[in-house]
Backbone and ligand atoms as CSV (ligand in chain L), in Angstrom:
chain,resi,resn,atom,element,x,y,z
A,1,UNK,N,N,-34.011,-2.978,0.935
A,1,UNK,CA,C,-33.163,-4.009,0.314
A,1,UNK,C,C,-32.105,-3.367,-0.567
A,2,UNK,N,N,-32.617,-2.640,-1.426
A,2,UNK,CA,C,-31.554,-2.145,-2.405
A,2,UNK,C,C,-31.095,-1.023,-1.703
A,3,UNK,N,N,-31.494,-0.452,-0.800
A,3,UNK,CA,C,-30.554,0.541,0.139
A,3,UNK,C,C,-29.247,-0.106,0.784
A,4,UNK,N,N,-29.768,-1.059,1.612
A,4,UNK,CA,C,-28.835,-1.951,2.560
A,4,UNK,C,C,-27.840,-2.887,1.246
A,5,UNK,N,N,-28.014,-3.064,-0.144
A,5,UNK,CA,C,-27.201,-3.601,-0.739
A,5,UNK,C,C,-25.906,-2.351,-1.644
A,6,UNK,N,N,-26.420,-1.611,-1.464
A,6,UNK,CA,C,-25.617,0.112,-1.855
A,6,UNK,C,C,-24.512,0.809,-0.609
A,7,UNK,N,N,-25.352,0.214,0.432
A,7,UNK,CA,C,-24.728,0.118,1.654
A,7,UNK,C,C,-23.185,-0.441,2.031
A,8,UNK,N,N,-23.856,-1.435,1.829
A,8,UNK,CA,C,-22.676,-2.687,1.799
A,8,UNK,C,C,-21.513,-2.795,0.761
A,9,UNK,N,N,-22.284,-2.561,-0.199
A,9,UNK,CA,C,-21.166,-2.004,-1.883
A,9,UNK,C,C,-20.106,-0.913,-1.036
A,10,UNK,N,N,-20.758,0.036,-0.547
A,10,UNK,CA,C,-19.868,1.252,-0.251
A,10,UNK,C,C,-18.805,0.962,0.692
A,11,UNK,N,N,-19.620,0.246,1.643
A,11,UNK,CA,C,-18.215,-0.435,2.285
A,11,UNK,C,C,-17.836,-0.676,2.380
A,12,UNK,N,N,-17.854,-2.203,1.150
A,12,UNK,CA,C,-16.493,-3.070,0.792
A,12,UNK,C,C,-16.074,-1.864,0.067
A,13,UNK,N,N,-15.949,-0.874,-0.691
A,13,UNK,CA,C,-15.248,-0.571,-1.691
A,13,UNK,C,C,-14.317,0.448,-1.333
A,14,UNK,N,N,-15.067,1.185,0.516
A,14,UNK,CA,C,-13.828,2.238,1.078
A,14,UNK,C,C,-13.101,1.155,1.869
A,15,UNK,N,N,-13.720,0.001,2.394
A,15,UNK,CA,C,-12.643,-0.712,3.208
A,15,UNK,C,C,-11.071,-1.347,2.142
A,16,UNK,N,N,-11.702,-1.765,1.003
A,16,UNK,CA,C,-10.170,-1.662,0.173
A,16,UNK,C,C,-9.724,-1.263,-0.071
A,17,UNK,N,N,-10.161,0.213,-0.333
A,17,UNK,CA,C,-9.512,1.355,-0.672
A,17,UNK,C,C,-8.364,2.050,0.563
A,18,UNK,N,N,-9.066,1.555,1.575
A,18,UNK,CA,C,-8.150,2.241,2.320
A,18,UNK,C,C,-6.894,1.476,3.088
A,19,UNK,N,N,-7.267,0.278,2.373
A,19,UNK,CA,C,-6.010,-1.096,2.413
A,19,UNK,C,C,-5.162,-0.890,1.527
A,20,UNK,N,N,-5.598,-0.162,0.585
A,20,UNK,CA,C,-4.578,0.244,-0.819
A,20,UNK,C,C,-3.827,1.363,-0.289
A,21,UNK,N,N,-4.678,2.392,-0.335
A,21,UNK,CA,C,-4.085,3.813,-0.434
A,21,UNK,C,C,-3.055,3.957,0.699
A,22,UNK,N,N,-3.492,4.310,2.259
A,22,UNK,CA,C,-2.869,5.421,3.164
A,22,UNK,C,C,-1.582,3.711,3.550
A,23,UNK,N,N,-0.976,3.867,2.525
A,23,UNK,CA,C,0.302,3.252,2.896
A,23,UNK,C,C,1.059,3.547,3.935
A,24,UNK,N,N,0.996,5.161,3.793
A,24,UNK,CA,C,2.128,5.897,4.608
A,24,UNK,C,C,1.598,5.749,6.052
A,25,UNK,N,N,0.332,5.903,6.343
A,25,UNK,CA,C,-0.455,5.854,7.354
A,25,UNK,C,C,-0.256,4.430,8.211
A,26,UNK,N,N,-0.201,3.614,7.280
A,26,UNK,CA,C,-0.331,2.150,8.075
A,26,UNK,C,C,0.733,1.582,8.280
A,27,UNK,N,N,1.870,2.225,7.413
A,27,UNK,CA,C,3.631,2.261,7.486
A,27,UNK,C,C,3.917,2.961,9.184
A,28,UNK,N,N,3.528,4.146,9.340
A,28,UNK,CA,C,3.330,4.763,10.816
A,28,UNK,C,C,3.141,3.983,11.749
A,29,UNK,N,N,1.692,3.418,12.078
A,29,UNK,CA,C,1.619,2.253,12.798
A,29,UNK,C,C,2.612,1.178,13.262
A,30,UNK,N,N,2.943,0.917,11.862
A,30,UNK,CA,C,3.148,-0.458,12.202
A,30,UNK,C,C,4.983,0.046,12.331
A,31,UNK,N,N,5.228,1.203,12.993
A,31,UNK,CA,C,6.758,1.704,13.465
A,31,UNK,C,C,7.666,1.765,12.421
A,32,UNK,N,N,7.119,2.136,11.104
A,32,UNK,CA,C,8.549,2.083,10.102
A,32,UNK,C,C,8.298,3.865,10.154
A,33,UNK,N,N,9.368,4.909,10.723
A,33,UNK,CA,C,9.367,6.070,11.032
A,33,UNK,C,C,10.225,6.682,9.948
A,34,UNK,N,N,10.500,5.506,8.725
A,34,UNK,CA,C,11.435,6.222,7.928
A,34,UNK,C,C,10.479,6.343,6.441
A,35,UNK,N,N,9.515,5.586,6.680
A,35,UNK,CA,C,8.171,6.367,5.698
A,35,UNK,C,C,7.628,7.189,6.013
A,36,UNK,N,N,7.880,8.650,5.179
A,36,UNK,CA,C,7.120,9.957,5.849
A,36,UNK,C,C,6.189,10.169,4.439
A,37,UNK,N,N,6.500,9.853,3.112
A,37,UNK,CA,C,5.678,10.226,2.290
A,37,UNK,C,C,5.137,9.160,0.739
A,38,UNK,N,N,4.451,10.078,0.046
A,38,UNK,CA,C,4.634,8.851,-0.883
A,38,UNK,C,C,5.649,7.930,-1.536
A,39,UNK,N,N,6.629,9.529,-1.755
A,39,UNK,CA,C,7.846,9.068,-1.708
A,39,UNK,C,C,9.249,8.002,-1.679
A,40,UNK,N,N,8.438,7.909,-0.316
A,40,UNK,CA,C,9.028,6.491,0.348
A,40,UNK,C,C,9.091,5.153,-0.269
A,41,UNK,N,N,8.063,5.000,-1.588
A,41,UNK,CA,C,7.871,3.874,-2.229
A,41,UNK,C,C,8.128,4.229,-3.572
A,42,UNK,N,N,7.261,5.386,-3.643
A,42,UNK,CA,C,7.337,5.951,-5.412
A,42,UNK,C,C,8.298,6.622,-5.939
A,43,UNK,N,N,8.571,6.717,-7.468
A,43,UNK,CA,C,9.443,7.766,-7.535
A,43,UNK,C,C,8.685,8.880,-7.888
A,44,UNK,N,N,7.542,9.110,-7.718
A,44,UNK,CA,C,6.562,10.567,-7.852
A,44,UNK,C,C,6.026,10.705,-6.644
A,45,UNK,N,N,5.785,12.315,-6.577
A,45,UNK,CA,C,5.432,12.864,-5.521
A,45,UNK,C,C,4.414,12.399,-4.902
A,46,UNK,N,N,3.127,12.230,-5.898
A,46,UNK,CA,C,1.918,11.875,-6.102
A,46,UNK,C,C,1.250,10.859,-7.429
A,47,UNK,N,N,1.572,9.549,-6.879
A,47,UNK,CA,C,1.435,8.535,-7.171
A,47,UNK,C,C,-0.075,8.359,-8.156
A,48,UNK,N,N,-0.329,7.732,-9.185
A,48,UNK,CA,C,-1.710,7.726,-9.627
A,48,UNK,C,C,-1.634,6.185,-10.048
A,49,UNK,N,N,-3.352,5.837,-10.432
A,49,UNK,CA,C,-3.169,4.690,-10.879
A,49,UNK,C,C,-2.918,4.679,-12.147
A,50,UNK,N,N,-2.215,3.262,-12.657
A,50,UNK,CA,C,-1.493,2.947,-14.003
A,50,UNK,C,C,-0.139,4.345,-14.291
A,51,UNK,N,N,-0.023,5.013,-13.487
A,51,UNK,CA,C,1.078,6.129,-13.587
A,51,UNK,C,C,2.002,6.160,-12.841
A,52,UNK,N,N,2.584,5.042,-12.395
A,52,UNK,CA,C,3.402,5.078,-10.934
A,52,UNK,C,C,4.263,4.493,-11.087
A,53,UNK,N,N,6.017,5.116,-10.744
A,53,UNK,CA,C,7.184,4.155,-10.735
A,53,UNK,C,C,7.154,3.797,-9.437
A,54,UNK,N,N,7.875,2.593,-8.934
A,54,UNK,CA,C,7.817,1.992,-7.556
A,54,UNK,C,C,9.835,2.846,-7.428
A,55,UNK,N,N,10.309,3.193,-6.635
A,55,UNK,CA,C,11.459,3.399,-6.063
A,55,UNK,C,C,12.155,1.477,-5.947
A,56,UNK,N,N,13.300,1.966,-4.959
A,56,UNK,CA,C,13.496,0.813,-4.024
A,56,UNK,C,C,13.428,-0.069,-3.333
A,57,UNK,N,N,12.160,0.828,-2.193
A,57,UNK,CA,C,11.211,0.382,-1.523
A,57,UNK,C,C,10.654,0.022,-2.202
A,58,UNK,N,N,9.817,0.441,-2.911
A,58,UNK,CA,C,8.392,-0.239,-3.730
A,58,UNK,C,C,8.837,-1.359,-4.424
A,59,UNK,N,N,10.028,-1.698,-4.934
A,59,UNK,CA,C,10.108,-2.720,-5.962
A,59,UNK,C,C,10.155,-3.883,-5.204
A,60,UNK,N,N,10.713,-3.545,-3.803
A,60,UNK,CA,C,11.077,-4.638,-2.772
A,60,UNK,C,C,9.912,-4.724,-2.269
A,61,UNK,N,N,8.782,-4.565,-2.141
A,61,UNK,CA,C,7.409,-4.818,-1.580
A,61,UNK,C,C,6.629,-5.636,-2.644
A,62,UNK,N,N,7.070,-5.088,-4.061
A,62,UNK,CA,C,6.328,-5.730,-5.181
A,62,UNK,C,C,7.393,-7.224,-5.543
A,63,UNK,N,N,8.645,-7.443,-4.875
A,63,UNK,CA,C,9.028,-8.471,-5.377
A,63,UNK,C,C,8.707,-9.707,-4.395
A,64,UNK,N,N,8.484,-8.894,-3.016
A,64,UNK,CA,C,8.163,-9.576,-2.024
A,64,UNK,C,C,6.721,-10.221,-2.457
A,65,UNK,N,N,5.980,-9.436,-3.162
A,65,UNK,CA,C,4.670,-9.711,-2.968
A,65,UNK,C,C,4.488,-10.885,-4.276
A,66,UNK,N,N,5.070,-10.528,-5.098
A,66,UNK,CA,C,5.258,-11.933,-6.489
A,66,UNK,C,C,6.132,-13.270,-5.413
A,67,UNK,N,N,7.346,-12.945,-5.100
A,67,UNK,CA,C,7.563,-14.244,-4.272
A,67,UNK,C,C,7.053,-15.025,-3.535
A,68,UNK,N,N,6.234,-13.956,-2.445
A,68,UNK,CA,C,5.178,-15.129,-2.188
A,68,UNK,C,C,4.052,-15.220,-2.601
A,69,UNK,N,N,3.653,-14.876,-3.786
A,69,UNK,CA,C,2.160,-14.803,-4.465
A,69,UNK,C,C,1.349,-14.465,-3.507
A,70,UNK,N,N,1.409,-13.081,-2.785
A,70,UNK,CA,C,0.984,-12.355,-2.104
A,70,UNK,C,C,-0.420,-11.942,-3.024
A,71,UNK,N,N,-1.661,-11.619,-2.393
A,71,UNK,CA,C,-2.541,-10.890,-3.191
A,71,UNK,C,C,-2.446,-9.549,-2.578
A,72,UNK,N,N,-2.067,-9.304,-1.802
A,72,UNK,CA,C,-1.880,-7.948,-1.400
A,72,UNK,C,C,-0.633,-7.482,-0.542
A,73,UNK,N,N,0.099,-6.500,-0.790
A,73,UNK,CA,C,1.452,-5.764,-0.483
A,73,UNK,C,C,1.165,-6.171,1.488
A,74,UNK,N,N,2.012,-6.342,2.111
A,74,UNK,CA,C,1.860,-6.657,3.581
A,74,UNK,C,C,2.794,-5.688,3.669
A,75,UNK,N,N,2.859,-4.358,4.668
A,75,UNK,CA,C,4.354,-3.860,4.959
A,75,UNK,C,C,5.020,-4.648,5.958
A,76,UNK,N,N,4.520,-5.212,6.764
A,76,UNK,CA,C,5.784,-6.253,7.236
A,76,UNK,C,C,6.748,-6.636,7.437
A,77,UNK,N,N,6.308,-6.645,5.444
A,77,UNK,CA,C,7.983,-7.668,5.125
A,77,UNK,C,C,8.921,-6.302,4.844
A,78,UNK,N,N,8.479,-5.350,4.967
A,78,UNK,CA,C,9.622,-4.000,5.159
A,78,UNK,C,C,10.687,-4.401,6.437
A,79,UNK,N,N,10.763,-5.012,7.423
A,79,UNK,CA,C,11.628,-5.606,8.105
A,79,UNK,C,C,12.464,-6.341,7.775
A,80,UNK,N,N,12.498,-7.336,6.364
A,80,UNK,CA,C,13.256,-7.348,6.065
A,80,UNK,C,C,13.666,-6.730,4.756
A,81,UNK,N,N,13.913,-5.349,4.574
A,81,UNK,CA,C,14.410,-4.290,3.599
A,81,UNK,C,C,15.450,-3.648,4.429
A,82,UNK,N,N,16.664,-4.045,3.589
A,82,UNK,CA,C,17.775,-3.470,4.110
A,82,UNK,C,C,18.322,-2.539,3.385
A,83,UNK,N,N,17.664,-1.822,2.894
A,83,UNK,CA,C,18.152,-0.138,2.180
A,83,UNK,C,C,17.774,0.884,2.865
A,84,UNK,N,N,17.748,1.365,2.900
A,84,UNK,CA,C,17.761,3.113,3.315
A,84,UNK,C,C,16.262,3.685,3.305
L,1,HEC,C1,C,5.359,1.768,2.090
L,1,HEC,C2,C,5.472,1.963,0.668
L,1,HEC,C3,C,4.440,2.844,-0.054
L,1,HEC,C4,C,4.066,4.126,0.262
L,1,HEC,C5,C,4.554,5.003,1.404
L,1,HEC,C6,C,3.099,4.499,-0.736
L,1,HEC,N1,N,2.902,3.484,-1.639
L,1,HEC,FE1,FE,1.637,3.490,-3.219
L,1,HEC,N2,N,2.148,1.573,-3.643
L,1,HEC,C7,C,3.092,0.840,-2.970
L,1,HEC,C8,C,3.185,-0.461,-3.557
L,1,HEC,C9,C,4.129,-1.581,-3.104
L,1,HEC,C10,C,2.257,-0.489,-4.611
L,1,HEC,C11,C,1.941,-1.667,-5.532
L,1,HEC,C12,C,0.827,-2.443,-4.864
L,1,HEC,C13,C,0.490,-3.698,-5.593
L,1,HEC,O1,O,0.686,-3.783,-6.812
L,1,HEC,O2,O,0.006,-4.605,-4.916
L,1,HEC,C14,C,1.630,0.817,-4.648
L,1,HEC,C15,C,0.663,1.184,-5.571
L,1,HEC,C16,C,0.105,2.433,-5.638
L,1,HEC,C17,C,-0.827,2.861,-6.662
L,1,HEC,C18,C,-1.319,2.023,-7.835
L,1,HEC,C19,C,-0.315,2.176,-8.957
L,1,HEC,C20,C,-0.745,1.616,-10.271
L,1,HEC,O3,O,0.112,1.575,-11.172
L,1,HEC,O4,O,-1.898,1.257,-10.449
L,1,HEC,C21,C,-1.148,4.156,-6.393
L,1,HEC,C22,C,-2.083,5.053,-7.191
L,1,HEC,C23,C,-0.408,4.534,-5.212
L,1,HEC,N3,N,0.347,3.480,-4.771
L,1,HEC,C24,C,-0.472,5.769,-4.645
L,1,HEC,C25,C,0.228,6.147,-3.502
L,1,HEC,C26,C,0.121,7.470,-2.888
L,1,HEC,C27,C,-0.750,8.596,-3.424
L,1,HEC,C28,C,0.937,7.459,-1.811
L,1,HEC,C29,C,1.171,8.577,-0.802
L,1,HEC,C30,C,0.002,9.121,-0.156
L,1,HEC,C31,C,1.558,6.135,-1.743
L,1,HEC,N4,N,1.100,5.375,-2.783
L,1,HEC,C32,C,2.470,5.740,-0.787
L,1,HEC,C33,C,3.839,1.251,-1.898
L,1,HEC,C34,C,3.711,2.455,-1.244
């Protein structure tokens, strides 16, 4: 019981994690070829939590995501981002 509930903890907690993190990864996928790094969103190399400026990109993902009271960043709506 308490194995299979430690279990389950672990997996909700890498399955969000990895909805958060490999941005760049799921940016790939989903054909945006002009995200190669963290970069692409941040203005640091290597992004941390509570330590992170958003770029261009990023601000336009985070304004997207307040406009539509998004609970979570969709890249998506990077289709419609018309910057660079
Ligand atoms: C496609 C754009 C994009 C890329 C590429 C990207 N990020 Fe992010 N990142 C975001 C956005 C947008 C947020 C804000 C998410 C939110 O608030 O919902 C964020 C948030 C974060 C946060 C939380 C910041 C905080 O203040 O708590 C961390 C840490 C982070 N990213 C790390 C990274 C790292 C490390 C990489 C590279 C491996 C990376 N990101 C690549 C868009 C991106």
């Amino acid at each position: 019981m308490r194995t299979a509930t430690l279990i389950a903890a672990a997996m909700i907690l890498s399955v969000s994690a990895q909805a958060k993190l490999p941005f760049v990864k799921q940016a790939k996928e989903l054909g945006f070829t002009e995200i190669t790094s963290c970069k692409s969103c941040h203005v640091d190399a290597m992004p941390k939590k509570g330590a992170s400026t958003a770029n261009e990109r990023g601000k336009f993902l985070l304004k997207m995501k307040a406009d539509k009271k998004a609970a979570e960043v969709d890249l998506n709506w990077l289709k419609e981002y018309k910057g660079k």
